[in-house]
C-alpha positions in Angstrom: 29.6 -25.0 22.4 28.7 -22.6 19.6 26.3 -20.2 20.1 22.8 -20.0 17.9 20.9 -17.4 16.4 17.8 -16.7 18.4 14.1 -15.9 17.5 14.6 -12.9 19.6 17.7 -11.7 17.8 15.9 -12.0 14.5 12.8 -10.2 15.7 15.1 -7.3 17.2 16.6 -7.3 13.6 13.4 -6.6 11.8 12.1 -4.1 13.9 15.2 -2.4 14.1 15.3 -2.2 9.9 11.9 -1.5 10.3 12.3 2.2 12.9 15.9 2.6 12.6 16.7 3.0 16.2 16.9 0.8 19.4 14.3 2.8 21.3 11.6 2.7 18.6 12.4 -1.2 18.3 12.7 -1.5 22.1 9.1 -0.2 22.0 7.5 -2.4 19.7 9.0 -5.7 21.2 8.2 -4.2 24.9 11.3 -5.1 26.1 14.6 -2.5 27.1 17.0 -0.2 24.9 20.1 -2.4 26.5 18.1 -5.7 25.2 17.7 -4.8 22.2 21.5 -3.4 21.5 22.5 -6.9 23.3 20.1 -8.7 21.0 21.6 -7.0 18.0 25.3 -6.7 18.6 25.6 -10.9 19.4 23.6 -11.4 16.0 26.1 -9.8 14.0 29.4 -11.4 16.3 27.4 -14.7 15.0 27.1 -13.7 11.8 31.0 -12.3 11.5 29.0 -9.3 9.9 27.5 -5.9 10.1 23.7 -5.7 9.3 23.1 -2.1 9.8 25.5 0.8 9.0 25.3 4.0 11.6 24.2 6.8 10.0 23.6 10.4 12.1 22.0 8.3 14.9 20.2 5.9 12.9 20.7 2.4 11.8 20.5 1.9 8.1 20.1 -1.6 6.8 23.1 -2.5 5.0 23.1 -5.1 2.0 24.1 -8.1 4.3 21.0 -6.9 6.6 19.1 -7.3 3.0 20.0 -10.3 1.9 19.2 -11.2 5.8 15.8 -9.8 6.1 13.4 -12.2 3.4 15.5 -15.4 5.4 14.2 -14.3 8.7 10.9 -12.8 7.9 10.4 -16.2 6.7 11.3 -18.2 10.0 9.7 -15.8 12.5 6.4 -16.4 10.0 7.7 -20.2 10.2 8.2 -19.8 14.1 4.7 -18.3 14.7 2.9 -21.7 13.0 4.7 -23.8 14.6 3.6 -22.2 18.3 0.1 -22.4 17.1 -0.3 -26.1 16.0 -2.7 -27.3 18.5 -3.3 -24.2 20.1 -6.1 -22.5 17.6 -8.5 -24.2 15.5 -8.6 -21.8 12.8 -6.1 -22.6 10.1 -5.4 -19.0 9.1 -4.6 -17.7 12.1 -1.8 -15.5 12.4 -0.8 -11.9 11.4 -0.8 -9.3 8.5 0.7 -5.8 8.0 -1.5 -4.6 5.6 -0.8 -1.3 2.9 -2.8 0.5 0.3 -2.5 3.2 -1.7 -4.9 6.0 -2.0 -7.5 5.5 -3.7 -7.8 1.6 -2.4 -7.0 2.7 0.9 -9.5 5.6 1.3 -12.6 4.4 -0.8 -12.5 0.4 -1.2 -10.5 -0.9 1.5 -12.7 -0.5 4.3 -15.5 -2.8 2.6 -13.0 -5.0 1.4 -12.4 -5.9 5.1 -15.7 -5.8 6.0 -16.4 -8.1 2.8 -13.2 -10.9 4.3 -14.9 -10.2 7.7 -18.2 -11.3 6.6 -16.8 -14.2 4.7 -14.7 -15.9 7.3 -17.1 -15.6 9.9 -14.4 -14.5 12.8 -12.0 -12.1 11.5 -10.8 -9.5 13.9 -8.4 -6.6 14.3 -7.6 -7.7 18.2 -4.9 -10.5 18.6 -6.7 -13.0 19.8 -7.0 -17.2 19.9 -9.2 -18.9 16.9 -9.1 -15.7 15.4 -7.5 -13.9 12.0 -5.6 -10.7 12.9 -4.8 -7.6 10.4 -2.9 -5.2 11.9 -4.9 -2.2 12.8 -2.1 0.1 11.6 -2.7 0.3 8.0 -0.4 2.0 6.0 -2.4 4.2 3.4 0.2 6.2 1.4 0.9 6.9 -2.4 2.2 4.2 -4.7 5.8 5.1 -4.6 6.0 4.8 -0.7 3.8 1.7 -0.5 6.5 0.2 -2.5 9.3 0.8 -0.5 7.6 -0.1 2.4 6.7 -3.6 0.5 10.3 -3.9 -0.1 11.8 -3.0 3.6 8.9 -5.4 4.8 7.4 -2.7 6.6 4.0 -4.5 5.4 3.5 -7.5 3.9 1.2 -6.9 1.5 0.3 -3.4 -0.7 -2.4 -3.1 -3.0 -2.1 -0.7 -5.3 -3.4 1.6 -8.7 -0.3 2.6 -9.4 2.1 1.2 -11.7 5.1 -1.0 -9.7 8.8 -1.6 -12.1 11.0 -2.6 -9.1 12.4 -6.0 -10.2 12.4 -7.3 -6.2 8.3 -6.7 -6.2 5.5 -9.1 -8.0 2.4 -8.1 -8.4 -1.1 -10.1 -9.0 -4.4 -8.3 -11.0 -7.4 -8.2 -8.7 -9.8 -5.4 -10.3 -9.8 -2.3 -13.0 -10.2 1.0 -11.7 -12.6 3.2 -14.0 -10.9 6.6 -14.2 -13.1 10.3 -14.8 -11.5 13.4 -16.5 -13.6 15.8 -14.1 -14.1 19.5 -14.8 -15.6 22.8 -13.4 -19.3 22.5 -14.1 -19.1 25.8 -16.4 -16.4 24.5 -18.2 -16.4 24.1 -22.2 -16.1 20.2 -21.9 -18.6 19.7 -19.0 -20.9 17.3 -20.2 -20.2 16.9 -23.5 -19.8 13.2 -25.3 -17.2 12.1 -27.8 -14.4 13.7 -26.7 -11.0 12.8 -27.8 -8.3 13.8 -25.1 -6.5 15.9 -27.8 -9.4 18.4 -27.4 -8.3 19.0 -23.9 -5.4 20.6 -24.8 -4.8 23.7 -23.5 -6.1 23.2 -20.3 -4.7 23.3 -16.6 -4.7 20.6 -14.5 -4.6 19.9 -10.7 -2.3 17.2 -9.9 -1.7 14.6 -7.3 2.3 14.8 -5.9 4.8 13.0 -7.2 4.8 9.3 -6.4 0.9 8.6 -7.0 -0.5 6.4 -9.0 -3.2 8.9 -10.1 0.0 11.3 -11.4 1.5 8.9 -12.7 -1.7 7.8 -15.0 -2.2 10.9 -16.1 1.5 11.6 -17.3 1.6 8.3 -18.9 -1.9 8.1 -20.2 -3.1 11.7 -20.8 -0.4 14.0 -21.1 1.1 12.2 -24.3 -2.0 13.2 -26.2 -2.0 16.7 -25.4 -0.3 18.8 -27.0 0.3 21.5 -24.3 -1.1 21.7 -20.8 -0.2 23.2 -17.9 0.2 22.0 -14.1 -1.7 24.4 -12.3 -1.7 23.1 -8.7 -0.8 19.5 -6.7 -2.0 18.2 -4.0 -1.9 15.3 -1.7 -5.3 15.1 -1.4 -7.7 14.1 -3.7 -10.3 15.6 -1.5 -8.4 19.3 -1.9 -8.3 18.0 -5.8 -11.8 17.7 -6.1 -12.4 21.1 -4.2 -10.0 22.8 -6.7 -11.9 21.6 -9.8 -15.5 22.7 -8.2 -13.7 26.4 -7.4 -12.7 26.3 -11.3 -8.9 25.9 -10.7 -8.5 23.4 -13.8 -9.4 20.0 -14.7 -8.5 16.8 -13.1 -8.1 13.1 -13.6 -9.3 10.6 -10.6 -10.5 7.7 -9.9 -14.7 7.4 -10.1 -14.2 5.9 -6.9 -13.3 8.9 -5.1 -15.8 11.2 -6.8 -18.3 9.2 -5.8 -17.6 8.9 -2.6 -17.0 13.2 -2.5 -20.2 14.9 -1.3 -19.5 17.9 -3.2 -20.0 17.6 -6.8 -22.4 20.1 -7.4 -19.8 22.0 -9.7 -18.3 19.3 -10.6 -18.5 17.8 -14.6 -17.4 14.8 -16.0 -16.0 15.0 -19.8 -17.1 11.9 -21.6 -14.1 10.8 -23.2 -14.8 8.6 -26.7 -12.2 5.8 -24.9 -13.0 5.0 -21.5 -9.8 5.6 -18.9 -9.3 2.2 -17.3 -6.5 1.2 -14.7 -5.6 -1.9 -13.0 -5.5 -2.4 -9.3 -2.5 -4.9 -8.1 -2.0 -7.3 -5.2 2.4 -6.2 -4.8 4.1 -8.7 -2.4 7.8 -8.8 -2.3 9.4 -11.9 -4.7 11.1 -13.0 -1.6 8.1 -13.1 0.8 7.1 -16.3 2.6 3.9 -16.3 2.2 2.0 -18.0 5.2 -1.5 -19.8 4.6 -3.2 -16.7 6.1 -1.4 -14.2 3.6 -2.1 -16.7 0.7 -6.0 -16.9 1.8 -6.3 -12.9 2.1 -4.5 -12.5 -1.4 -7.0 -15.4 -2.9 -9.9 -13.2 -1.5 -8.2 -9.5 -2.9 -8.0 -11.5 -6.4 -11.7 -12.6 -6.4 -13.1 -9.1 -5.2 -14.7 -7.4 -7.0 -15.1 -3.3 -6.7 -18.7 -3.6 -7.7 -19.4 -4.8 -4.1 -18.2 -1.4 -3.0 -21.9 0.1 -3.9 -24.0 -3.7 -2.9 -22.8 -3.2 0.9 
């Protein structure tokens, strides 16, 4: 008789593709190193295929494991319903891996789950029956990596300022971000009203790194209407950020979330811009994700939030 592919070979195969080794998936699934490569080896002797090349040590997900990973993130999501008719009465019960960038992650997610807590009635980060579950390990990282994690299915579900081009990723509109050209309070611009961003040529600026969505606004939305400026330091805080501006290291352009939420502002000014700087914040899900009725009830609640609530809680 044939042999069939297993739950257990497909959840070794995700977790693998998620750490890249046997021990760190070993870990996750709480069950041996020897399982695992056992697990792994009579998947791919079923599938007459490779899924993972081996790399200095690691296992790197080859494009059969690719084309393999949406088809059984699906039935393990599949697999998990099915255990819990009859066993829970709350329809949504179930699992997410949840991701944000920055600015979400550090200064609206926390009442956004305390908003979805509030509304369901029983939500809970602990795995238990009758209950929803998001996974307590949430990813906060820049735009650039949220996506690729979106993409390797390391989470299920990103939101995001930033701006997402990958044709594999959707993304649905949930809110506008209000963003602030901030300045040292001494500053020629602090204060004033009107201003067109060509005036602020000239200046220096302090930068988030490379993959932010807060760079990435201000090369796309700023830069092209100055007509020189100069990058004078980058960091991966916006913290350190606002710091630099109230030390008078240059200007900076962030989200009024996150100045708001800074306690030291004291020589910190806003330049009131003539147009106001508005960005949209996204729901990004990967085209291929099976979506299970918890997911699909936690993105209908993302998409009817509204940041406002943020200062009402």
């Amino acid at each position: 008789m044939a042999s069939t592919i297993t739950i257990k070979q497909l959840r070794v195969f995700t977790q693998v593709s998620q750490h890249g080794t046997l021990s760190e998936a070993a870990k996750c699934l709480f069950i041996s190193k020897a399982a695992v490569s056992i697990a792994l080896s009579d998947l791919e002797k079923q599938l007459g295929h490779s899924v993972f090349d081996r790399i200095n040590n690691r296992l790197v997900i080859n494009q059969q494991g690719i084309q393999l990973l949406p088809l059984a993130d699906e039935i393990i999501a599949r697999h998990a319903e099915i255990e819990s008719l009859g066993q829970r009465s709350n329809p949504f019960s179930g699992s997410i891996k949840l991701g944000a960038s920055q600015t979400i992650g550090n200064h609206l997610l926390p009442y956004m789950l305390a908003s979805f807590s509030q509304q369901t009635g029983n939500f809970s980060t602990q795995k238990e029956e009758s209950q929803l579950f998001v996974d307590s390990d949430i990813r906060i990282t820049n735009n650039e990596t949220l996506c690729r994690q979106v993409l390797e299915y390391k989470v299920d579900v990103g939101l995001t300022e930033g701006e997402v081009k990958h044709p594999d990723l959707v993304t649905l509109p949930f809110a506008q971000d209000e963003m602030l050209v901030i300045c040292p309070k001494q500053s020629l611009h602090s204060g004033k009203r009107n201003i067109d961003l060509a005036q602020l040529s000239g200046q220096r600026w302090i930068l988030r790194e490379t993959g932010s969505g807060s760079r990435d606004y201000f090369l796309n939305h700023l830069a092209p209407s100055l007509t020189h400026w100069q990058e004078a330091y980058q960091f991966s805080s916006t913290s350190a950020i606002i710091n630099g501006v109230s030390a008078g290291l240059g200007y900076s352009c962030m989200s009024n979330h996150a100045l708001d939420s800074s306690r030291v502002t004291d020589n910190i000014g806003k330049v009131y811009l003539r147009e106001p700087l508005l960005r949209q914040y996204s729901i990004v899900l990967h085209k291929q994700k099976y979506r299970t009725p918890l997911l699909n009830h936690f993105i209908e609640f993302v998409k009817n939030w509204h940041t406002k609530k943020v200062f009402s809680i």
